[in-house]
C-alpha positions as a printed Julia matrix, in Angstrom:
78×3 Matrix{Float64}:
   0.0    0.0     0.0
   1.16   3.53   -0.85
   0.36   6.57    0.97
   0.79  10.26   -1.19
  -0.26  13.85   -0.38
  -2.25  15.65   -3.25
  -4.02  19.25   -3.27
  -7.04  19.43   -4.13
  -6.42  21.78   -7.15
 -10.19  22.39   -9.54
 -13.09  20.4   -10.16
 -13.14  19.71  -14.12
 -16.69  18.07  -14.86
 -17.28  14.69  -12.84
 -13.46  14.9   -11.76
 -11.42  16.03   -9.34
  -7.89  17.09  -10.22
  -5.28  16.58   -7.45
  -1.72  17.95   -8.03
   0.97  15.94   -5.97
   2.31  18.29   -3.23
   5.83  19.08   -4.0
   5.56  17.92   -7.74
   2.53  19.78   -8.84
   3.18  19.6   -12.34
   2.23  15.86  -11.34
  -1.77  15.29  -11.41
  -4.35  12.58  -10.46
  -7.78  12.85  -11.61
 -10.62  11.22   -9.64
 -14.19  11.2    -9.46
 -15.41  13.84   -7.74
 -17.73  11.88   -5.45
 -14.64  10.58   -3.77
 -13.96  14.11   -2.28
 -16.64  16.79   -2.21
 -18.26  15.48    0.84
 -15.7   16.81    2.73
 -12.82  18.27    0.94
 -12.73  21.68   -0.41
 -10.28  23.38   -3.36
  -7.01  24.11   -1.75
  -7.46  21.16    0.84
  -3.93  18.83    1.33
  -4.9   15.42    1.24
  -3.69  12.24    2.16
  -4.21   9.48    0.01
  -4.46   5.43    0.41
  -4.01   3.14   -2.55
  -4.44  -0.26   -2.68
  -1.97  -2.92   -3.75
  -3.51  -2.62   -7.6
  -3.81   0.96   -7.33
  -7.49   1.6    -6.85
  -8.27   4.7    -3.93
  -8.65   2.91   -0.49
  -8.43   5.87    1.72
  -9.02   9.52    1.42
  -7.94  11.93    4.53
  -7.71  15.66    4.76
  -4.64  16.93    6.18
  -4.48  20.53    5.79
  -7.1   22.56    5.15
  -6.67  25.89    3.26
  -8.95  28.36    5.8
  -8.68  31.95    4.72
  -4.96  31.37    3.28
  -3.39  29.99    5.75
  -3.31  26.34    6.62
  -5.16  24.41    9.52
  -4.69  21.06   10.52
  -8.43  19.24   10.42
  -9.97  15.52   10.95
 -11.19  14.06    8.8
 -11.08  11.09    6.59
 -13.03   8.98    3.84
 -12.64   6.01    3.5
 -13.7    4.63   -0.32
């Protein structure tokens, strides 16, 4: 199992688009239903794969509140 951090960056239709934190040129698109619930553009997330590299579990990690960062609870688990 891997574990990788990824910012919420824009919604583009169904999708989410997730930039890798500290390689942002790096992106992951998932369905947006994995992450609206809870996670808002900005947000640092934490994110579980599994061994064949479908999304186990999602966690917020930092949340961007007013431009500046705040540690939050909260996790998804899909």
């Amino acid at each position: 199992m891997s574990k990788n951090q990824y910012t919420l960056g824009r919604y583009e239709g169904e999708y989410a688009i997730l930039m890798e934190y500290g390689h942002e040129d790096n992106e992951l698109s998932i369905l947006k239903e994995r992450v609206i619930a809870f996670a808002n553009l900005g947000d640092r997330l934490s994110i579980q794969f599994d061994n064949i590299g479908n999304l186990k579990q999602v966690q917020v990690i930092k949340a961007k509140e007013d431009g500046k960062d705040t540690m939050v609870i909260e996790k998804e688990k899909v």
